[in-house]
FIBA-39895 format. One record per residue (C-alpha): z, x, y; residue number from 1. Coordinates in nm, 4 decimals. Example, Ala and Ser with C-alpha at 12.3 -4.5 7.8 and 13.67 -1.06 7.14 Angstrom:
<recs>
{pz:0.7800; px:1.2300; py:-0.4500; i:1}
{pz:0.7140; px:1.3670; py:-0.1060; i:2}
</recs>
This chain:
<recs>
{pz:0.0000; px:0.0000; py:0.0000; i:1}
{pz:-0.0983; px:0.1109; py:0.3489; i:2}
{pz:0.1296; px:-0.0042; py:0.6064; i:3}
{pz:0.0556; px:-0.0292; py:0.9905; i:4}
{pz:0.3825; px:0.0188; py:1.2718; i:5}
{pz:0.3334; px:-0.1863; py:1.5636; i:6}
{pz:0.0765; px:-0.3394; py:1.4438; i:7}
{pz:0.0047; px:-0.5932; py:1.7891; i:8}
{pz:-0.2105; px:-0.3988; py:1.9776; i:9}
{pz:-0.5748; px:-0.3635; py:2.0054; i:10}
{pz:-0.5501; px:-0.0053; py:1.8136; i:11}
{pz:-0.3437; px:-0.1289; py:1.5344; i:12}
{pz:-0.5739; px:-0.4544; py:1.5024; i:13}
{pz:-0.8986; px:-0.2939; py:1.4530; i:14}
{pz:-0.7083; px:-0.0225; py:1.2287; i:15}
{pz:-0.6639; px:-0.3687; py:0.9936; i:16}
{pz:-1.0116; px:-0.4538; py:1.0286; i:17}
{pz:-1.1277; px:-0.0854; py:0.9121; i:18}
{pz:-0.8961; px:-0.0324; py:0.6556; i:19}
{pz:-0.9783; px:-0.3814; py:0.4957; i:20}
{pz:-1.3339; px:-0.2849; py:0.5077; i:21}
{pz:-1.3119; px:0.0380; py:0.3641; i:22}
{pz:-1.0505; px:0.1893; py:0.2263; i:23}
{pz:-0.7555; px:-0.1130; py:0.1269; i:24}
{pz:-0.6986; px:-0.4569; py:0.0668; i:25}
{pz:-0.3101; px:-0.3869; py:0.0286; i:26}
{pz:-0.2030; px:-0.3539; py:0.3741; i:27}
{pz:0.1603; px:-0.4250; py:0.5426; i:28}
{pz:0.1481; px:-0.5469; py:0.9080; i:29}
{pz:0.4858; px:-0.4428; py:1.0898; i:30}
{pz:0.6018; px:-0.5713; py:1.4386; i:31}
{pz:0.8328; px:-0.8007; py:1.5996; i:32}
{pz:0.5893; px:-1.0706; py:1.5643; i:33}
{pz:0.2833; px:-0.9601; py:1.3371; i:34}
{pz:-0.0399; px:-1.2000; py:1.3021; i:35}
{pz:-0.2133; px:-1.1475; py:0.9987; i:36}
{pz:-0.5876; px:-0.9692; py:1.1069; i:37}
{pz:-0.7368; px:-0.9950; py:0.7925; i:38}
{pz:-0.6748; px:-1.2981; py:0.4711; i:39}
{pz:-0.5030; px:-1.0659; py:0.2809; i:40}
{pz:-0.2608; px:-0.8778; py:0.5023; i:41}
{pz:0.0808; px:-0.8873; py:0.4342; i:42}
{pz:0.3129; px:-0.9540; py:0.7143; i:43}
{pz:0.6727; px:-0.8083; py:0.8068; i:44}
{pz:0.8271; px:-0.8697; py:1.1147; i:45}
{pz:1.0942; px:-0.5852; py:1.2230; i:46}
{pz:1.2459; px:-0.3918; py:1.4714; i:47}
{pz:1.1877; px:0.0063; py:1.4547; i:48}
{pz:1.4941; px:0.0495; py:1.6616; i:49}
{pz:1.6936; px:-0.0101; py:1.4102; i:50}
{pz:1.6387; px:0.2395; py:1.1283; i:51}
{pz:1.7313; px:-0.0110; py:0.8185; i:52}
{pz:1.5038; px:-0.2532; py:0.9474; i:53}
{pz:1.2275; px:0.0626; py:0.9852; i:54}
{pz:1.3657; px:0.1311; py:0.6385; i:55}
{pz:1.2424; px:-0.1588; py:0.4912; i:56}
{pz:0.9163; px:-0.1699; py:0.6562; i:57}
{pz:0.7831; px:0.1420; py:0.5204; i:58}
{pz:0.9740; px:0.0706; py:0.1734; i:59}
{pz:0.6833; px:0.1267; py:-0.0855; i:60}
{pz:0.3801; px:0.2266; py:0.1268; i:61}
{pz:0.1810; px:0.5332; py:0.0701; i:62}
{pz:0.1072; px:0.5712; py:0.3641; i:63}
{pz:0.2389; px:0.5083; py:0.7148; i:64}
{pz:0.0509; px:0.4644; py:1.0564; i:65}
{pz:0.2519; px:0.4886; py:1.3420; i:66}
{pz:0.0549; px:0.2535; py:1.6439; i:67}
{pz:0.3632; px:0.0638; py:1.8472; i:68}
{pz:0.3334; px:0.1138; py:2.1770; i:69}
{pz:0.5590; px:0.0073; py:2.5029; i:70}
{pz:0.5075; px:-0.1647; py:2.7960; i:71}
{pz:0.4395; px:0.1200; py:3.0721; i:72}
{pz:0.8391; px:0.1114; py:3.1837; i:73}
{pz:0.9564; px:0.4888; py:3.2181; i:74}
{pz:1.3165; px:0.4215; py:3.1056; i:75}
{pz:1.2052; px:0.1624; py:2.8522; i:76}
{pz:0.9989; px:0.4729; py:2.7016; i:77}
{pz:1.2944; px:0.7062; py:2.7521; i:78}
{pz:1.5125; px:0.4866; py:2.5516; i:79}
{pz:1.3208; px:0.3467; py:2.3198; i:80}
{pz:0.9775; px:0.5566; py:2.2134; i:81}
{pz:1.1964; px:0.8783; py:2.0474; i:82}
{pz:1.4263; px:0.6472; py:1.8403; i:83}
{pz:1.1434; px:0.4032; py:1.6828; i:84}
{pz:0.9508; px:0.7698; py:1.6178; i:85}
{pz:1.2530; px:0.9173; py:1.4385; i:86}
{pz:1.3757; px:0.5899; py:1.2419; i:87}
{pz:0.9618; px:0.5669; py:1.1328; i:88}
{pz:0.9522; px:0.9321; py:1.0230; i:89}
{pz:1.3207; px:0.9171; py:0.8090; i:90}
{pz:1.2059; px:0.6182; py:0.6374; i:91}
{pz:0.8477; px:0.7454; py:0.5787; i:92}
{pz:1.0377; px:1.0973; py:0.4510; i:93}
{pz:1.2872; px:0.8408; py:0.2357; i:94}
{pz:0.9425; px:0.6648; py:0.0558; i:95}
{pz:0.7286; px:0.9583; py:0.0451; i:96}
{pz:0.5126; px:0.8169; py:0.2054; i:97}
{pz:0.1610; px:0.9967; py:0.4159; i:98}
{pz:0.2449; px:0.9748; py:0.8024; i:99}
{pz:-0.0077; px:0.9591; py:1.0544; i:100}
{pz:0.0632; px:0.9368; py:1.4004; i:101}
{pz:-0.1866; px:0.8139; py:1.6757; i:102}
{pz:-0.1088; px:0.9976; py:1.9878; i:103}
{pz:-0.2622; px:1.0000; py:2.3563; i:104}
{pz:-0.3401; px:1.2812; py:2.5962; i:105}
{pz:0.0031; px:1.1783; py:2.8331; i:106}
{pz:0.1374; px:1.5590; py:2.7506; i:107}
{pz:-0.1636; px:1.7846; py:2.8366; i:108}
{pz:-0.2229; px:1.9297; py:3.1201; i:109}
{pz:-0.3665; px:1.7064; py:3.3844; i:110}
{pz:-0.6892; px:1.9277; py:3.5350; i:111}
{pz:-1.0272; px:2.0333; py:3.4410; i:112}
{pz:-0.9795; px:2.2788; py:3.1271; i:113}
{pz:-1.1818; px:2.2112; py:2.7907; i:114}
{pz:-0.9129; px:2.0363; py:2.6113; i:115}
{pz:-0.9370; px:2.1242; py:2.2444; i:116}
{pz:-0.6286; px:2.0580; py:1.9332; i:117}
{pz:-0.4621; px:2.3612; py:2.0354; i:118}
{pz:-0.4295; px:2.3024; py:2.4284; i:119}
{pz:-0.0533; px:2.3847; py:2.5506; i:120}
{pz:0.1651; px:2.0623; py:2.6140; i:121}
{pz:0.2417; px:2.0284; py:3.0315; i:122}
{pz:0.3339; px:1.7132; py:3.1197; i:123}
{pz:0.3557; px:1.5576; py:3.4520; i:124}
{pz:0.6369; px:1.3142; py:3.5349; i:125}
{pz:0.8552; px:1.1485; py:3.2956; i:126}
{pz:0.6159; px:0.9432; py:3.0443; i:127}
{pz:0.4606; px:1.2488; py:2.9956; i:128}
{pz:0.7405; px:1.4396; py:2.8888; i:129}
{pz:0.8534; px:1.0833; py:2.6564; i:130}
{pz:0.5138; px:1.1690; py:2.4876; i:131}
{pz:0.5575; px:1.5592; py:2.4500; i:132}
{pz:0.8926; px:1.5665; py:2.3341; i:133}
{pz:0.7311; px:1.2543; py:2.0533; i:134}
{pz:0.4531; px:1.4963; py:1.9355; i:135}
{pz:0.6783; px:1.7486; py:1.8849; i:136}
{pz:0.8804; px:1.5751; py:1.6850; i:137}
{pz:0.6063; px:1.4765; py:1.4844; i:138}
{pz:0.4743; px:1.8470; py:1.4649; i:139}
{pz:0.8613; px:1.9585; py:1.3649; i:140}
{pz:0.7778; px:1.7014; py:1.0348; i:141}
{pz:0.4692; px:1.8287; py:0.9846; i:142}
{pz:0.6257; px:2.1831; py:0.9632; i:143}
{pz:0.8999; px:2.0664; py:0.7337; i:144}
{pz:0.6279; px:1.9998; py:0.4243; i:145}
{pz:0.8774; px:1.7222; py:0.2893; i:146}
{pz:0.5856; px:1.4533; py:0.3309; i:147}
{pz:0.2025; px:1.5211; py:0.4547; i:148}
{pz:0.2045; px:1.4239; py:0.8125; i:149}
{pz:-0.1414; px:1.3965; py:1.0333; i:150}
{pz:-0.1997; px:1.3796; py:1.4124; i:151}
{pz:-0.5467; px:1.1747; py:1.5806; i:152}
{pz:-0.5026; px:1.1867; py:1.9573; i:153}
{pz:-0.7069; px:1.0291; py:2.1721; i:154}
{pz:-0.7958; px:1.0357; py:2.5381; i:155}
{pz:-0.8031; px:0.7027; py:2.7735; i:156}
{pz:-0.9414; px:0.4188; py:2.5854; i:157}
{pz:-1.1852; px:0.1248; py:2.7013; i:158}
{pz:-1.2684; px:-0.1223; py:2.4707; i:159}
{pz:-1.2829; px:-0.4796; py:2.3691; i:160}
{pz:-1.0615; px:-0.7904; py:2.3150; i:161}
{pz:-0.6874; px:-0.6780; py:2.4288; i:162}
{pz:-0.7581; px:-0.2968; py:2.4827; i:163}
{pz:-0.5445; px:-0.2122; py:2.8112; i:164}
{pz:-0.6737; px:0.0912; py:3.0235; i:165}
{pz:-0.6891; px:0.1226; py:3.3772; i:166}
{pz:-1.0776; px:0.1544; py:3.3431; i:167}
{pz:-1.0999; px:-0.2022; py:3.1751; i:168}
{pz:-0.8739; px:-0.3685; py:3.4335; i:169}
{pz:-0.9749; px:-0.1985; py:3.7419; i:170}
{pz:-1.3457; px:-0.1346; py:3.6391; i:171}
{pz:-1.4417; px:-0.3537; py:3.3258; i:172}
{pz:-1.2260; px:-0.7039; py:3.3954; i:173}
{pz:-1.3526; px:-0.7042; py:3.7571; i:174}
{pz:-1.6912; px:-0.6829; py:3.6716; i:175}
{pz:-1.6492; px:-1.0261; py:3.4067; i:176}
{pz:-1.4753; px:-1.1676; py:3.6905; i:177}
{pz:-1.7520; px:-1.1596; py:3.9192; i:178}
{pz:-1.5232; px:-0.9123; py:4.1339; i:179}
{pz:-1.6220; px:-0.6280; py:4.2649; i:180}
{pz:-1.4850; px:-0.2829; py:4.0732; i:181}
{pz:-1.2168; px:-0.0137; py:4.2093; i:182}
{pz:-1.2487; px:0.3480; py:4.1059; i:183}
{pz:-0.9122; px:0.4782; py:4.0646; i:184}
{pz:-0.9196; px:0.8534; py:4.3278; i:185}
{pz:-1.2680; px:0.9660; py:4.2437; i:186}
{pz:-1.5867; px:0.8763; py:4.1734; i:187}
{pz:-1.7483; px:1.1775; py:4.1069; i:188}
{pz:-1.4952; px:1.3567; py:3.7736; i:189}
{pz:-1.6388; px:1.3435; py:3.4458; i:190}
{pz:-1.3987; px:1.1097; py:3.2342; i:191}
{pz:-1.3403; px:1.1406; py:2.8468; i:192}
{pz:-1.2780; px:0.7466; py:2.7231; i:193}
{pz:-1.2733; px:0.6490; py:2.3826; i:194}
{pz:-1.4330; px:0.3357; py:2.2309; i:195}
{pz:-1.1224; px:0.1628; py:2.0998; i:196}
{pz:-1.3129; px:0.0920; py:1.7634; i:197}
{pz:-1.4188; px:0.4349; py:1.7361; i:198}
{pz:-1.0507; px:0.5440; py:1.7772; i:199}
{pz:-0.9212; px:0.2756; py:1.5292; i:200}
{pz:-1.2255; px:0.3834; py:1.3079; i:201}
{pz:-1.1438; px:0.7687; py:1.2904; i:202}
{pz:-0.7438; px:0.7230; py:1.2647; i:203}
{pz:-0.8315; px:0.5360; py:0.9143; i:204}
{pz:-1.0530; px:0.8485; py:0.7732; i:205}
{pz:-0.7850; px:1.0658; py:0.8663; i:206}
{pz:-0.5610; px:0.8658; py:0.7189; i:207}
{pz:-0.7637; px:0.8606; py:0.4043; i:208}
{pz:-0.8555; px:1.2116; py:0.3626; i:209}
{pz:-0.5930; px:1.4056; py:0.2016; i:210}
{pz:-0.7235; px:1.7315; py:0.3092; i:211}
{pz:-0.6674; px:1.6366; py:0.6899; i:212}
{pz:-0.3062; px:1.6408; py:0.6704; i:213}
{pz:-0.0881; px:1.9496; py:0.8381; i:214}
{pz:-0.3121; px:1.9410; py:1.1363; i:215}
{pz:-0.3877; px:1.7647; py:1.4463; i:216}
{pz:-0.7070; px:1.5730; py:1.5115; i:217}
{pz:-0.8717; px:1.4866; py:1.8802; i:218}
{pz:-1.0613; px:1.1597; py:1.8123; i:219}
{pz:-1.4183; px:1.1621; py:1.8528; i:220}
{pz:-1.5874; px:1.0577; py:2.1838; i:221}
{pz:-1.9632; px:1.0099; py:2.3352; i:222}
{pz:-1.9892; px:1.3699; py:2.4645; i:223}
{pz:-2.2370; px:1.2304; py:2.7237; i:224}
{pz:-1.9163; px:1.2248; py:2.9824; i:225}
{pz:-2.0080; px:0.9824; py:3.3022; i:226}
{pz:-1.8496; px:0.9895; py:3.6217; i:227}
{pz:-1.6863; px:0.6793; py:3.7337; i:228}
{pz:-1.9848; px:0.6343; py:3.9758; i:229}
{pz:-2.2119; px:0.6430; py:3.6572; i:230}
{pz:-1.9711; px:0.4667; py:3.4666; i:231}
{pz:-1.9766; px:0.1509; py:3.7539; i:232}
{pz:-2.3568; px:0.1679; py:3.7551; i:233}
{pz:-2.4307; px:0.1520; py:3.3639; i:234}
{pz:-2.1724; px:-0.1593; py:3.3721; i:235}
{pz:-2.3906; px:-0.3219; py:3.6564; i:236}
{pz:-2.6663; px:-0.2225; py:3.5571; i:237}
{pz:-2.5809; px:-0.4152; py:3.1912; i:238}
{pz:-2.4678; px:-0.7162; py:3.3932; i:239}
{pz:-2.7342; px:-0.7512; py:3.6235; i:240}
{pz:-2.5472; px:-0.7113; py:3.9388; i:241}
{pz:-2.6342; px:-0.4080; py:4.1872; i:242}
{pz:-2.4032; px:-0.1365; py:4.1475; i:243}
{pz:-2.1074; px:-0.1448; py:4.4187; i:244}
{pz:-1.7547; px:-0.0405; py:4.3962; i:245}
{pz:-1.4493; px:0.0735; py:4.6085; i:246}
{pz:-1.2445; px:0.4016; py:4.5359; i:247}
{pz:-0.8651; px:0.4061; py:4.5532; i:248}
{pz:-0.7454; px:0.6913; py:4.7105; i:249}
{pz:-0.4293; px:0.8709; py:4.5529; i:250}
{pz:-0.2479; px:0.7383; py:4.9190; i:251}
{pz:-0.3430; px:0.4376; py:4.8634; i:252}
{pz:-0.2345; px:0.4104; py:4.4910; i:253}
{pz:0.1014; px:0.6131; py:4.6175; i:254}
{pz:0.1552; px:0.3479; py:4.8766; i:255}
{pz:0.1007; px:0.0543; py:4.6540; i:256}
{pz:0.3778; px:0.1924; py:4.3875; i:257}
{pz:0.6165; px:0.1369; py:4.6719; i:258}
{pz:0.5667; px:-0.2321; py:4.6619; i:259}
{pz:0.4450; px:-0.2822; py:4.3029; i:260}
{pz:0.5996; px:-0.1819; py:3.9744; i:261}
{pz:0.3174; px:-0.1715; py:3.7575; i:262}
{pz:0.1367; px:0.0668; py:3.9773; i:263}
{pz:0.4364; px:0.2574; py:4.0522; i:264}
{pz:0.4236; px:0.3646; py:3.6509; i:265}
{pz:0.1240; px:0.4758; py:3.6879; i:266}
{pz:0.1568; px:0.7438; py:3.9778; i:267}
{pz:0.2095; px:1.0116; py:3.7316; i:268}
{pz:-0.0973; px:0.9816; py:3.5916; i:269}
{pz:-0.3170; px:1.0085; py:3.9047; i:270}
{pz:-0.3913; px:1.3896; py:3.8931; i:271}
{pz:-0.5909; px:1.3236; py:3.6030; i:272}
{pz:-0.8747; px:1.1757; py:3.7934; i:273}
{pz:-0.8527; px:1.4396; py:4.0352; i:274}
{pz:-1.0513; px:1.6649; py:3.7849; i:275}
{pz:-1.3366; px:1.6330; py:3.5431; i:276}
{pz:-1.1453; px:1.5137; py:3.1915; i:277}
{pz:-1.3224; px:1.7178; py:2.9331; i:278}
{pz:-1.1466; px:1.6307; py:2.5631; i:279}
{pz:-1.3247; px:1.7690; py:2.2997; i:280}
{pz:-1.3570; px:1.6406; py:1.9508; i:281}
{pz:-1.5729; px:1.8554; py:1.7979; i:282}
{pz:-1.3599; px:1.9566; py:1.5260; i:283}
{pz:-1.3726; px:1.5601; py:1.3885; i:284}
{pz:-1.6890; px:1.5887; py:1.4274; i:285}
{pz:-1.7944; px:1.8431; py:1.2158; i:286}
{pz:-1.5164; px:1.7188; py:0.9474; i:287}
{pz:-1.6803; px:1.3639; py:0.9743; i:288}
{pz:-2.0585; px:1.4419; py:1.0464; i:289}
{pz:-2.1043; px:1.0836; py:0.9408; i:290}
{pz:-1.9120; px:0.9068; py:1.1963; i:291}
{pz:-2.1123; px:0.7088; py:1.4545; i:292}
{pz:-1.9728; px:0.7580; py:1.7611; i:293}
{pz:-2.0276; px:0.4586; py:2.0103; i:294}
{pz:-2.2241; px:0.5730; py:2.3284; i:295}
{pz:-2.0703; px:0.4157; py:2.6648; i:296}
{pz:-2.4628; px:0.1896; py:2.6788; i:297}
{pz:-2.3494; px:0.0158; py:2.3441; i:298}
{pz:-1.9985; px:-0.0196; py:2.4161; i:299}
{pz:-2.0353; px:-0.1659; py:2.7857; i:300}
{pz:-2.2921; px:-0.3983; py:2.6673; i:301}
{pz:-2.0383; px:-0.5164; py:2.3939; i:302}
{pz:-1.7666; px:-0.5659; py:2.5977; i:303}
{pz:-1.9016; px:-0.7169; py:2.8707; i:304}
{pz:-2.0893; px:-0.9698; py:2.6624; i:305}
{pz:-1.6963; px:-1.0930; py:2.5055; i:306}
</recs>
């Protein structure tokens, strides 16, 4: 049995739909409130804070993904993220069970290197360092050797259905609501974004292949990186509207977080699109020379035709 962690989001729900279709029909659906995604899911509601409940999610599973996510609440993250990480990883350890942890880019440095697997963890501001200090735990497991334990990390998403990015609310949901986009600093960085299938997709290969474990993974990605401006363009151009936008300045954004909390969480992560974003995934890629990666034409025209 397979067993998914958090298994609400958009990640976790297309990590159903791939593992159904290709690897499992015995699959365990854990979180507070799961919804069954395919006919033959199994469903466990439970709370990873609280390790016996954790315990008896992961009881008889051969392997583990770990998907939950928070709410973007610094302190809820600071209280909350390390302990459902550690409870998941004792009672994976306790079933010997296969771990594999999906991951984001929160703890890499926020400029314009090539970012490959072994780029050096330097976060900026306090979610950041939440999401370091959670990789390294999950690299400290991997080191142990009690149970096989694999890392896929991927940059920011956009995606369909319930996929939450700030390029599908500030770019993507304005443009189905007839609104006009915002650009979040600049227009003109190269961003890395992951097709949320694609992401789902590859984390259920890794998964799968015993001989990816003891390692970390970047996720694959269209290599053909557009700037926002780009980015804004192909979307119009896809929903037959002329191509027009406004860019948010960092003061602007800065000045906003005064007034409004969900924007204030999201300050930290503003020198990111002050430089181009270059993630690399080649080493998936040459793993999994199979793998169709979605280009950013297919997956616009998807999403904006929900």
């Amino acid at each position: 049995m397979q067993t998914i962690l958090g298994a609400s989001g958009q990640i976790a729900v297309e990590l159903a739909r791939e593992l159904s279709r290709s690897h499992t029909d015995d699959l365990r659906l854990v979180s507070r409130n799961p919804s069954k995604v395919n006919p033959t899911d199994t469903l466990l509601p439970a709370d990873l804070l609280d390790a016996e409940q954790a315990a008896k999610a992961i009881k008889g599973s051969s392997i583990v993904y770990f998907t939950a996510g928070l709410p973007p609440d610094t302190q809820l993250w600071e209280r909350q993220f390390p302990l459902m990480l550690q409870n998941a990883l004792q009672a994976s350890r306790a079933a010997n069970a296969r771990f594999v942890y999906f991951d984001n880019t929160y703890m890499y440095p926020q400029n314009d290197r090539v970012l490959t697997e072994d780029a050096a963890f330097e976060p900026v501001g306090r979610k950041g360092k939440v999401r370091a200090a959670m990789a390294s735990m999950v690299l400290q497991e991997m080191a142990r050797g009690e149970i096989p334990v694999v890392i896929g990390r991927a940059p920011e998403f956009y995606g369909p259905g319930k996929t939450q990015s700030i390029t599908n609310s500030l770019v993507i949901d304005n443009l189905k609501a007839g609104k006009k986009p915002r650009v979040p600093v600049r227009d003109d960085t190269l961003r890395t974004l992951i097709w949320t299938p694609d992401a789902s997709r590859a984390l259920a290969g890794l998964g799968n292949a015993p001989d990816t474990y003891g390692q970390t993974w970047h996720l694959p990605c269209d290599d053909n990186r557009l700037t926002y401006r780009q980015f804004v363009a192909l979307a119009s151009e896809l929903s037959g509207r002329a191509p027009s936008y406004k860019v948010l300045g960092k003061w602007m954004l800065t000045a906003a977080g005064l007034v409004n909390s969900q924007v204030r969480e999201l300050r930290e992560l503003l020198p990111r699109y002050e430089h181009d974003n270059l993630f690399d995934s080649t080493k998936f890629k040459q793993r999994f020379p199979e793998f169709q990666v979605t280009s950013y034409r297919q997956g616009l025209a998807q999403v904006l035709n929900e």
